[in-house]
Backbone bond lengths (Angstrom), bond angles and torsions (degrees), N, CA, C in turn:
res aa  C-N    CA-C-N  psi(-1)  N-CA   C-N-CA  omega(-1)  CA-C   N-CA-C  phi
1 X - - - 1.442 - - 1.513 108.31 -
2 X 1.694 121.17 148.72 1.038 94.22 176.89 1.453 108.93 -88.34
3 X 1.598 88.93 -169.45 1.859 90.87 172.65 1.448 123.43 -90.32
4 X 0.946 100.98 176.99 2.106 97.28 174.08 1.630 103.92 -175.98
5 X 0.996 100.36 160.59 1.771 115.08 -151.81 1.426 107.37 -93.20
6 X 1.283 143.91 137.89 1.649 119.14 -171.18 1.555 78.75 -105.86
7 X 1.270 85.00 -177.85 1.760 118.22 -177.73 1.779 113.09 -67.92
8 X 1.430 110.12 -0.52 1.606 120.75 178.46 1.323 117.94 -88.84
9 X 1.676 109.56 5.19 1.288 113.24 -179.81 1.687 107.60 -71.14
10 X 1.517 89.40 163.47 1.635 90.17 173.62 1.674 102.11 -127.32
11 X 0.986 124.14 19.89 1.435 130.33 162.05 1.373 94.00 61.64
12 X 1.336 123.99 97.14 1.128 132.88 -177.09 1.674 119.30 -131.78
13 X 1.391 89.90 -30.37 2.045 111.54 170.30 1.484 85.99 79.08
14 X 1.379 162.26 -4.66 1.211 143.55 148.21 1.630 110.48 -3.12
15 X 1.146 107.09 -68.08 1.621 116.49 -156.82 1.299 103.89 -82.38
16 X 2.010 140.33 -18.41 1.487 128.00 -164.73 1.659 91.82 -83.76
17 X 1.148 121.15 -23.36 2.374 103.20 -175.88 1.370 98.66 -70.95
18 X 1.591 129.21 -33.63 1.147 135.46 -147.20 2.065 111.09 -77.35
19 X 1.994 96.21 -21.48 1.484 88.62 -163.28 1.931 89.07 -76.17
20 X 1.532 108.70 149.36 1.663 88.52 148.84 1.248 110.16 -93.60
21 X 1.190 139.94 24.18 1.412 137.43 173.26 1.781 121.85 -100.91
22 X 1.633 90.81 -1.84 1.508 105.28 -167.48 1.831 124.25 47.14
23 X 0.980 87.90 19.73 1.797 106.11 176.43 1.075 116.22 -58.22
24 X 1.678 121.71 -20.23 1.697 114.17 175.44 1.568 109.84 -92.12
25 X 0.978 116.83 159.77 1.022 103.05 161.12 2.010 91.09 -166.01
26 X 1.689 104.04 -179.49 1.723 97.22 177.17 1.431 114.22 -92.89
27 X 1.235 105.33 141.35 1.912 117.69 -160.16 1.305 109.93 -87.89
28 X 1.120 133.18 174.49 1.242 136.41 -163.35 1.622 116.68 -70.49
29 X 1.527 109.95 119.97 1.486 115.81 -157.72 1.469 117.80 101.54
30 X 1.562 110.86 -23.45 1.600 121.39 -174.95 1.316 102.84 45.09
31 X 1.459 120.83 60.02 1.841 134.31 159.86 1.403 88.12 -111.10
32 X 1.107 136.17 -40.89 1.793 94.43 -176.96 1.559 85.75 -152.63
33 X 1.381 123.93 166.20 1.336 146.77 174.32 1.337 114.00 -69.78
34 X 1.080 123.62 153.35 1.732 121.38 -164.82 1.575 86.95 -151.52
35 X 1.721 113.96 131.56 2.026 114.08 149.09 1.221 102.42 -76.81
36 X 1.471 107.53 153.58 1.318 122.46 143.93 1.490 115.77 -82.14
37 X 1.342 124.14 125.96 1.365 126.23 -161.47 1.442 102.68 -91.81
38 X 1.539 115.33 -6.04 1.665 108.80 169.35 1.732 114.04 -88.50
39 X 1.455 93.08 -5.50 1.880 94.96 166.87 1.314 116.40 -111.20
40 X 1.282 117.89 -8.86 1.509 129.10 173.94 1.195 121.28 -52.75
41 X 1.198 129.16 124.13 1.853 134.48 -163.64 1.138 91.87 -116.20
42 X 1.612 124.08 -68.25 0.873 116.65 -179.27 1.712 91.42 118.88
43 X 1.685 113.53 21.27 0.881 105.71 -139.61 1.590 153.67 16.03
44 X 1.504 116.03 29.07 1.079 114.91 151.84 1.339 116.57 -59.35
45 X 2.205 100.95 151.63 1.374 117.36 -155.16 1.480 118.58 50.39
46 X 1.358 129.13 25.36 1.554 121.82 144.74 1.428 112.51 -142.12
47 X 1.406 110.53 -26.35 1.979 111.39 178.68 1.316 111.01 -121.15
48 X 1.132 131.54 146.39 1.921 124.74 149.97 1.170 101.58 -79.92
49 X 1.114 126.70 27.79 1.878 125.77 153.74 1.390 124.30 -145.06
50 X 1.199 134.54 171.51 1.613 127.54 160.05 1.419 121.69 -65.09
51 X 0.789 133.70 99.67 1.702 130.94 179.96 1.334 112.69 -57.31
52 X 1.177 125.53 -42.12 1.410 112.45 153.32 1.310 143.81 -57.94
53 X 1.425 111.04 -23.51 1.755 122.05 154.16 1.395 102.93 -52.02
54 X 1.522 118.08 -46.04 1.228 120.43 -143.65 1.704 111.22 -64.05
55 X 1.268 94.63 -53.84 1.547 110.88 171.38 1.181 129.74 -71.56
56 X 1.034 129.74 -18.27 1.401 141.12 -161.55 1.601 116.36 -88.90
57 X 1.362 117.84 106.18 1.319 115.85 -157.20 1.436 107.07 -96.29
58 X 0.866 118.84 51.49 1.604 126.49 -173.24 1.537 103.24 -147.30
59 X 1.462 103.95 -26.17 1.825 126.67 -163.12 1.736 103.74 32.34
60 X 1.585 94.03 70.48 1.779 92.87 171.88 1.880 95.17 -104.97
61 X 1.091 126.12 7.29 1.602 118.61 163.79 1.359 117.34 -76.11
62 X 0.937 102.41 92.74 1.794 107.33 173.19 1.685 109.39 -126.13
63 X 1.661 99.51 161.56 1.371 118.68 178.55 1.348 113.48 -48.20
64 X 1.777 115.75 126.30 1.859 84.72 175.61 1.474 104.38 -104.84
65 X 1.731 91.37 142.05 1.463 80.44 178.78 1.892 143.05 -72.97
66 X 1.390 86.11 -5.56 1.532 94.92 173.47 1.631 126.47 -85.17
67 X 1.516 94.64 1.98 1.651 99.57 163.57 1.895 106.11 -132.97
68 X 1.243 95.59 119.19 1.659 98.10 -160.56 1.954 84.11 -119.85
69 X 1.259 85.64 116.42 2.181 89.27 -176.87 1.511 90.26 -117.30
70 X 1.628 119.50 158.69 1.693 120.04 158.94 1.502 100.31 -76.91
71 X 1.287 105.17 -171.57 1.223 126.60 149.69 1.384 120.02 -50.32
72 X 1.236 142.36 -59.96 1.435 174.78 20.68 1.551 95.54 139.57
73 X 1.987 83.81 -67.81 1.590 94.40 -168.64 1.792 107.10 -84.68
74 X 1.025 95.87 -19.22 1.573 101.14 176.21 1.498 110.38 -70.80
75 X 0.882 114.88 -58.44 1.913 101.11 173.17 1.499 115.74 -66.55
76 X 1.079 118.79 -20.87 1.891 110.48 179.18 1.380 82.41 -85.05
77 X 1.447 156.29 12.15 1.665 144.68 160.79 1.611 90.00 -99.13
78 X 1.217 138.32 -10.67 1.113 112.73 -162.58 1.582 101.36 -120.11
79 X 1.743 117.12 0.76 1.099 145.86 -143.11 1.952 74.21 -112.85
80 X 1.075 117.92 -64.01 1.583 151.34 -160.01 1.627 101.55 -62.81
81 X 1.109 106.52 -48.64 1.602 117.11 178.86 1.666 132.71 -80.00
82 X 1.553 91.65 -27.14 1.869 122.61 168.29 0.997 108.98 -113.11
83 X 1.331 142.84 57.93 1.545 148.10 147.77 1.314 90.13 -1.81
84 X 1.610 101.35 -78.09 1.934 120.07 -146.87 1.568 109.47 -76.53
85 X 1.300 110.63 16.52 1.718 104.24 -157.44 1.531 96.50 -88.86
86 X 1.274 115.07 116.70 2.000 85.70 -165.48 1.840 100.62 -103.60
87 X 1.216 109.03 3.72 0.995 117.67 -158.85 1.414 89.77 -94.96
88 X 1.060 136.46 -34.75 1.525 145.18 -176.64 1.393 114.74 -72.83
89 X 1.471 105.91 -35.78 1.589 120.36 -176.19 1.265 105.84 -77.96
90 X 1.649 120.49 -43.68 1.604 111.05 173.64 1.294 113.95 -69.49
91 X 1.435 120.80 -15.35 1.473 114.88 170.47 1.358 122.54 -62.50
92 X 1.483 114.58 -51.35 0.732 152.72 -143.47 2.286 89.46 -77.95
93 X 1.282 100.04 -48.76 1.259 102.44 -165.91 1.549 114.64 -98.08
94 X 1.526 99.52 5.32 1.452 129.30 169.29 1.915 107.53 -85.91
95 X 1.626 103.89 -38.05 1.635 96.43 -176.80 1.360 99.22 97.05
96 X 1.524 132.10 32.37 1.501 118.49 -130.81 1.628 87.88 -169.92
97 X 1.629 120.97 53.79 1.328 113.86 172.92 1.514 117.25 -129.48
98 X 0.971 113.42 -177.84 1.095 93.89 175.43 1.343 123.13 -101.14
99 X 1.648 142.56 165.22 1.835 120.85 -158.47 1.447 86.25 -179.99
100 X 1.404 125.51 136.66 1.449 134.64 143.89 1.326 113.55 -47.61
101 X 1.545 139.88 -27.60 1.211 159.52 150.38 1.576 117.68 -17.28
102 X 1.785 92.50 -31.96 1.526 99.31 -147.24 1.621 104.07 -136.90
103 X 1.526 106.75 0.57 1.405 108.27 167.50 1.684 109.75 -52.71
104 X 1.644 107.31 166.02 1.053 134.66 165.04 1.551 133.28 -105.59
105 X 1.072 139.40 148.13 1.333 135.04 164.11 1.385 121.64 -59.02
């Protein structure tokens, strides 16, 4: 699923350097940050976490539940968005990226 920002933000921009998808950005009024869920990876193929969870000291980045994506479709968006990334593509065709999907305990 992607992510999306609730209304507990405090507009801080913590989380917009953090996407590599540039998916954050400030939402209308610039009171709190909003993803675009058609650039949202979810950082799959660059983190085993959300980088925007990561930073975010409020932790208002959460999963939304009304957009529920696999893995699957999340790297062919991230596949889709980095044409040129070649380093991602041999990962990628290696089985060999990185994905919250695929963390460990």
């Amino acid at each position: 699923m992607a992510t999306h920002i609730t209304n507990d933000c405090i507009n801080c921009g913590a989380c917009e350097p953090e996407c590599p998808n540039g998916a954050i950005s400030p939402g209308p009024g610039e009171e709190i940050y909003v993803i675009n869920p058609d650039l949202c990876t979810e950082c799959v193929g660059f983190h085993d976490y959300e980088a925007c969870q990561a930073v975010c000291p409020v932790e208002c980045c959460l999963p939304d539940p009304n957009r529920v994506e696999s893995e699957e479709v999340l790297i062919q968006r991230a596949l889709a968005l980095h044409p040129d990334n070649k380093e991602l593509r041999e990962r990628v065709a290696r089985n060999d990226f990185p994905s919250r999907f695929r963390r460990h305990p």
